[in-house]
C-alpha positions as CSV (number, residue, x, y, z in Angstrom):
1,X,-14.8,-101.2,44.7
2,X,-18.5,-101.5,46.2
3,X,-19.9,-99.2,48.5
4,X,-18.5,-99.1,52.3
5,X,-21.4,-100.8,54.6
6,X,-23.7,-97.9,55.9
7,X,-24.8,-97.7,59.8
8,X,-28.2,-99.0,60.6
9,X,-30.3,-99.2,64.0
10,X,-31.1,-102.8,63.7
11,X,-27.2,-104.2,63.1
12,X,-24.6,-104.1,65.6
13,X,-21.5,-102.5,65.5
14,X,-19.7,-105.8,65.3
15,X,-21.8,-107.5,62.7
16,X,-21.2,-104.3,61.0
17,X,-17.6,-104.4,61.1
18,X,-17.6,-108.3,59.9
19,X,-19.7,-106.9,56.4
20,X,-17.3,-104.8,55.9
21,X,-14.9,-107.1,55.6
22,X,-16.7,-109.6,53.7
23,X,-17.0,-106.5,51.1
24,X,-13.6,-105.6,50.9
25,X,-13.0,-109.5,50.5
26,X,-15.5,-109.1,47.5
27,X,-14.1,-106.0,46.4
28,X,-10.4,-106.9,45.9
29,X,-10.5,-110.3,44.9
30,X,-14.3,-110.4,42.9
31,X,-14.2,-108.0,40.2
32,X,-16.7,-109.5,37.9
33,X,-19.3,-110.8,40.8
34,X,-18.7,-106.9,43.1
35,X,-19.9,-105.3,39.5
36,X,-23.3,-107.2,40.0
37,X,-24.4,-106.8,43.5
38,X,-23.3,-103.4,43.7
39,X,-27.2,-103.0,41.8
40,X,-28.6,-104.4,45.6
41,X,-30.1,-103.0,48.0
42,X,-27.6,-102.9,51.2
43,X,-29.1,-106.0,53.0
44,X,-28.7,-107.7,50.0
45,X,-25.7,-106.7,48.7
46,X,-24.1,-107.5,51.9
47,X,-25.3,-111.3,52.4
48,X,-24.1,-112.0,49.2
49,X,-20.9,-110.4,50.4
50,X,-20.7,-112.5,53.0
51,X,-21.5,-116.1,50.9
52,X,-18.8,-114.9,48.5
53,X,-16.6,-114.6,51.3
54,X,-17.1,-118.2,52.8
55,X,-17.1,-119.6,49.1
56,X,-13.5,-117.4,48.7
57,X,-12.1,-119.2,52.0
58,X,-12.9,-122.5,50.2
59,X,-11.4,-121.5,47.1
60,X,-8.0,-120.3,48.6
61,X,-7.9,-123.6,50.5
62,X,-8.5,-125.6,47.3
63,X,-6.0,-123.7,45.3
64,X,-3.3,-122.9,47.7
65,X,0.4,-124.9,48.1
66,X,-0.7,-126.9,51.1
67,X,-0.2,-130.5,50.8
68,X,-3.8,-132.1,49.7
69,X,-4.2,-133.9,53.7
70,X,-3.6,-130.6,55.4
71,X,-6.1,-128.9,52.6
72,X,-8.5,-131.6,53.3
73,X,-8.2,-130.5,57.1
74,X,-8.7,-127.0,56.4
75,X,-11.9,-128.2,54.3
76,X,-13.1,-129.7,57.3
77,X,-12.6,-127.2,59.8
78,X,-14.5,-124.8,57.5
79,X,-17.5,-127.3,57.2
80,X,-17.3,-127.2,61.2
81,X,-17.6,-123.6,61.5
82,X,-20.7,-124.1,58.8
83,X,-22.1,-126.2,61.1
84,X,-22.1,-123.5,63.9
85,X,-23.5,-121.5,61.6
86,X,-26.1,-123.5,61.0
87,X,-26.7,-124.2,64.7
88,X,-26.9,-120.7,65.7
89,X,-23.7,-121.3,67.6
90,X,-21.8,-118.2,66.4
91,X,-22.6,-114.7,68.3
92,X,-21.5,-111.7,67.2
93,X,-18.6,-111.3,69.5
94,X,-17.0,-114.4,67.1
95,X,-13.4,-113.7,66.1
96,X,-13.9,-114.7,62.6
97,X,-16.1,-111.9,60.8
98,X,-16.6,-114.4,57.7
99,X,-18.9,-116.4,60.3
100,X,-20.4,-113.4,62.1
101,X,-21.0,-112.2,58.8
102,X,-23.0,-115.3,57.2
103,X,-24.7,-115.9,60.7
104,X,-26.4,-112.5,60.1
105,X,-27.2,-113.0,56.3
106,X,-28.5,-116.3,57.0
107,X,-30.9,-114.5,60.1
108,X,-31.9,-112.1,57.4
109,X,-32.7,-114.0,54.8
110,X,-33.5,-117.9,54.0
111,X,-30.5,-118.8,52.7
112,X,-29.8,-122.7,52.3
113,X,-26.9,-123.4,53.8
114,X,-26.7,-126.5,52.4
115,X,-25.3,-125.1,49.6
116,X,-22.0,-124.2,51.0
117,X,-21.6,-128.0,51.9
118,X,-22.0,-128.9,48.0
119,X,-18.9,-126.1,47.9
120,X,-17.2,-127.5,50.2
121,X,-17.5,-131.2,48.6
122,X,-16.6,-129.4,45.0
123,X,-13.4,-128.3,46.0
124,X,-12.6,-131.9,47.6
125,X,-13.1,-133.2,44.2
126,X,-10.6,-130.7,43.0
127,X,-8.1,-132.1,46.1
128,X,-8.5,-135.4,44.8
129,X,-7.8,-134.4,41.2
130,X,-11.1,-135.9,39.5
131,X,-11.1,-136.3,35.8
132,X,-14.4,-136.1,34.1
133,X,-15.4,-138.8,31.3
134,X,-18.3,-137.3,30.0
135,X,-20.4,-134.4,30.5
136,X,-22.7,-135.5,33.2
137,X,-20.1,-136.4,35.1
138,X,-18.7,-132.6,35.0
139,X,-22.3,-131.3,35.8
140,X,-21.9,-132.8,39.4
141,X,-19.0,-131.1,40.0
142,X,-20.9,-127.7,38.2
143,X,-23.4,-128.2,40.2
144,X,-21.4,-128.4,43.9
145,X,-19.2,-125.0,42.9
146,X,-21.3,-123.0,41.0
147,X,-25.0,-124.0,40.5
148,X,-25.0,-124.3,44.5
149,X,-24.0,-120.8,44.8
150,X,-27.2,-120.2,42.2
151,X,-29.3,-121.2,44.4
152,X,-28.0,-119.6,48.0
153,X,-28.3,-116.2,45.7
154,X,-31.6,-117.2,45.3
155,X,-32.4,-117.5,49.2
156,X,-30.8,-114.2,49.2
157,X,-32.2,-112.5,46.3
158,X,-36.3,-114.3,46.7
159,X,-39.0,-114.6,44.1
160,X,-41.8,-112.1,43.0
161,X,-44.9,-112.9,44.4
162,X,-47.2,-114.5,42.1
163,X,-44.5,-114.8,39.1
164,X,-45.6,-117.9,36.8
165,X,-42.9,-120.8,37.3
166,X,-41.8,-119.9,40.4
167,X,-41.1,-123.7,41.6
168,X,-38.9,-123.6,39.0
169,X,-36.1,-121.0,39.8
170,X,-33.9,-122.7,42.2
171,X,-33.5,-125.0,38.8
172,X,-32.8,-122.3,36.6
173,X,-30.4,-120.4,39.4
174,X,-28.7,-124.0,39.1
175,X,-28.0,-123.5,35.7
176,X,-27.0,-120.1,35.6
177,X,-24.3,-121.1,37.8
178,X,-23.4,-123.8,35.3
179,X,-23.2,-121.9,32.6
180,X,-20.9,-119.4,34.3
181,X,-18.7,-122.5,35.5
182,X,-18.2,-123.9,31.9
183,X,-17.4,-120.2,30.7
184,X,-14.8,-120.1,33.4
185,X,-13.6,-123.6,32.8
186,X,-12.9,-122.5,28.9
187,X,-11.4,-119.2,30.1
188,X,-9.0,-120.9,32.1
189,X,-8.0,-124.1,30.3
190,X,-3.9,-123.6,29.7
191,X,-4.0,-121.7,33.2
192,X,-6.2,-125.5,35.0
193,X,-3.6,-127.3,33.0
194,X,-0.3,-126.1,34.3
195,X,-1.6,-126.6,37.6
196,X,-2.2,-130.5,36.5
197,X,-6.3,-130.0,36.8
198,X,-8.3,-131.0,33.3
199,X,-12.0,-130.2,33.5
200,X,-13.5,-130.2,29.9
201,X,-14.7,-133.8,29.3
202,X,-12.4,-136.3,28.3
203,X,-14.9,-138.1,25.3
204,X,-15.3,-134.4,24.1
205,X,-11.2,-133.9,24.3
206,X,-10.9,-136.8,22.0
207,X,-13.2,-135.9,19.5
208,X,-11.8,-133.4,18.7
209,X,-8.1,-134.8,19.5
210,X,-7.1,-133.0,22.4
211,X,-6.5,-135.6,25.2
212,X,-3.0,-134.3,25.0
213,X,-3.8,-131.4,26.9
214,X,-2.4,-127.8,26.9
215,X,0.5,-126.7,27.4
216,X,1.4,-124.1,25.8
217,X,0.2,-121.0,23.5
218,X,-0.7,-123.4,20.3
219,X,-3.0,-126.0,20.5
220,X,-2.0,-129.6,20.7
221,X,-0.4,-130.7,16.8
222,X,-3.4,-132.1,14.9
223,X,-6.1,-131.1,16.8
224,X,-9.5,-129.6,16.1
225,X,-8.9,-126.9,19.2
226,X,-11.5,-124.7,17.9
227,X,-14.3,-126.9,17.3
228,X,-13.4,-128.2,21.0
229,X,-14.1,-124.4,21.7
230,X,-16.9,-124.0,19.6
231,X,-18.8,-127.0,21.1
232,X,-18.7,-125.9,24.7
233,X,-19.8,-122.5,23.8
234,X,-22.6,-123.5,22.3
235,X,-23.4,-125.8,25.3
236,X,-22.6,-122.7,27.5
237,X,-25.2,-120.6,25.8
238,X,-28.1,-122.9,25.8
239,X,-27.3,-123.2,29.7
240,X,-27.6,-119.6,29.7
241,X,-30.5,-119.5,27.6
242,X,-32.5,-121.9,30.3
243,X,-30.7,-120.0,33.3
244,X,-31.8,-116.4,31.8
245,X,-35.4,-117.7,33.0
246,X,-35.0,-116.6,36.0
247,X,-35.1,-113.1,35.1
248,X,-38.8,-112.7,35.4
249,X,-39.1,-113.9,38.4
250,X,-36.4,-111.7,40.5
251,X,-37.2,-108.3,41.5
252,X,-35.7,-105.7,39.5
253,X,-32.4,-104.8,41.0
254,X,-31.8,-108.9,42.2
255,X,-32.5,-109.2,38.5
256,X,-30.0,-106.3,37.5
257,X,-27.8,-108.1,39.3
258,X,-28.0,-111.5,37.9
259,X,-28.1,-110.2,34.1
260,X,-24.9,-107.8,34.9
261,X,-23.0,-111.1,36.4
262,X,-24.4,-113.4,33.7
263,X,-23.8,-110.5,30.6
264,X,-20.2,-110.3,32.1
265,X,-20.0,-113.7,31.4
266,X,-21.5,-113.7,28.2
267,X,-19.3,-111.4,26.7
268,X,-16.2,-113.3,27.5
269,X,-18.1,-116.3,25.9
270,X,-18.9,-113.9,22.8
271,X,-14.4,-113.4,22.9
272,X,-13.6,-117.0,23.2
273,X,-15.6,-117.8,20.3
274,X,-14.3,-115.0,18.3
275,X,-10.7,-116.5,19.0
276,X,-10.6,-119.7,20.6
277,X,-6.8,-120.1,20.8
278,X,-6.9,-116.6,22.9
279,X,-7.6,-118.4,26.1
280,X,-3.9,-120.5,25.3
281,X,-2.2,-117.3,25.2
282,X,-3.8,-115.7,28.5
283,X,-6.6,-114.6,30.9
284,X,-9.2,-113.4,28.6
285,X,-11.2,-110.5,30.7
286,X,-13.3,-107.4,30.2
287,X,-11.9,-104.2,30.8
288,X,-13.7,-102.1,33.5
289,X,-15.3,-99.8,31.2
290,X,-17.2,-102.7,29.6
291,X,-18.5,-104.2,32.7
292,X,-19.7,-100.8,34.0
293,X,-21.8,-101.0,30.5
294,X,-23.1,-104.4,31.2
295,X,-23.8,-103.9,34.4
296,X,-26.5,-100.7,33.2
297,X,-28.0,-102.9,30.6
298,X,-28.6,-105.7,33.3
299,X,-30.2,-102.3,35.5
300,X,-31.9,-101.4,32.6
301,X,-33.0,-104.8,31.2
302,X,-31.5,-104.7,28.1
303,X,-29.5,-107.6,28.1
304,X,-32.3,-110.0,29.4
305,X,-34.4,-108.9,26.8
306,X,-31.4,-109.7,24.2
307,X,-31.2,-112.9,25.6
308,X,-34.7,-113.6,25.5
309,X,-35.3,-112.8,21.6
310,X,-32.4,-114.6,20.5
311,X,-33.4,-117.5,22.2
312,X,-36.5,-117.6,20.7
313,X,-35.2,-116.7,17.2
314,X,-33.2,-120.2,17.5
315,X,-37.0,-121.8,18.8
316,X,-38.6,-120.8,16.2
């Protein structure tokens, strides 16, 4: 669990109260993402609290049993209360703390909100059950659930003054956030396909002779499963490798807190590969122990450094 929100002078009682409940909303249902901000400082950790809660509300809508009009409704209405957000329309005396909350955090700190509408417009792909051909076509859909939530971390997290490439980062957030979607989209192929979703290209499913999907604990009769699994790792580590770039330029606890979410990630990339039909047979996922040691190597540096010379191993 992170930290319970500490008094301060500057931040009502109510807004107060709405963080807290953004953090327990992080806390239960964000294992992986509470073990990185926990390395914030408290104004951070709690905007970031408070997008994850927003970005949970979508989820839930997209994933729940409602039938796909009344989930498109709900979609809506949650864009509409963006839109107060955005407005300045929401006062702290709101009954819904996930806006009170992400009213503050956007006060606080330039967050673009934007963002949240790409989210929003993801999720309504997932509604309308899009298939993806090829893998720019699956990149816009990356892009509007995870590379958007890159780059409102980034209005949360900032830049170093006078770090080289600067103009840069919101790119590299963006594909950070990629390469954590495409390591989730692996992790959870059998899991996406009993609920009728496929995201993993359809050209790349049939080179390798998968367009009969999965099913079941064994991979489809025939098929080159693991070379499927093998190619989208390695696509998943070069995004990483382009993402990690954003290291130097983050200050060192927003960058402790990226390298701890991204190493998480990693490592369950680094278990796929190791046994690709795993992710047929279950949830792969860390066990707590291990993301506690991530998450000091991402305080410490470690991990971005790894990164870093393996990446220019392969370069050179």
């Amino acid at each position: 669990m992170i930290r319970t929100v500490e008094a301060e002078p500057h931040v009502s009682a109510p807004v107060l109260a709405a963080y807290s409940y953004c953090e327990a909303v992080t806390g239960q249902q964000a294992r992986n993402f509470a073990y990185g901000i926990r390395l914030l400082p408290m104004s951070k950790r709690r905007a970031m609290s408070a997008l994850y809660a927003f970005s949970r509300r979508v989820d839930d809508i997209g994933d729940g049993a409602l039938d796909d009009d009344v989930k498109t409704v709900r979609l809506e209405d949650t864009r509409a209360m963006l839109a107060r957000v955005r407005e300045g329309a929401v006062d702290e005396d709101d009954t819904d703390p996930v806006a009170v909350a992400l009213a503050h955090a956007a006060e606080t700190f330039p967050i673009p909100l934007g963002g949240l509408d790409e989210l929003i417009d993801g999720v309504l792909m997932d509604v309308r059950g899009e298939t993806y051909e090829t893998w720019d076509d699956l990149k816009v859909y990356c892009r509007c659930v995870a590379g958007a939530i890159g780059r409102l971390s980034l209005g949360v997290f900032g830049t170093e003054p006078g770090a080289r490439g600067v103009e840069r980062a919101p790119e590299y957030a963006d594909t950070l956030g990629l390469a954590l979607q495409l390591t989730n989209i692996l992790r959870d192929v059998r899991e996406d396909a009993e609920g009728g979703r496929t995201y993993l290209p359809a050209d790349d499913l049939a080179k390798f002779g998968c367009s009969a999907g999965f099913s079941g604990p064994t991979p489809p009769e025939g098929s080159d499963f693991a070379g499927l699994v093998h190619f989208e790792v390695r696509r998943a580590r070069a995004l990483f490798a382009e993402g990690y770039r954003l290291l130097p330029m983050l200050d060192r606890r927003s960058g402790a807190c990226v390298a701890a979410m991204a190493g998480i990630y990693r490592r369950l990339l680094d278990r796929i590969e190791r046994d690709p039909q795993a992710v047929l047979r279950g949830r792969v996922s860390l066990p707590g122990r291990e993301k506690a040691y991530v998450a000091v190597r991402g305080l410490s540096g470690l991990d971005a450094r790894h990164v870093t010379r393996r990446t220019v191993r392969r370069r050179t």
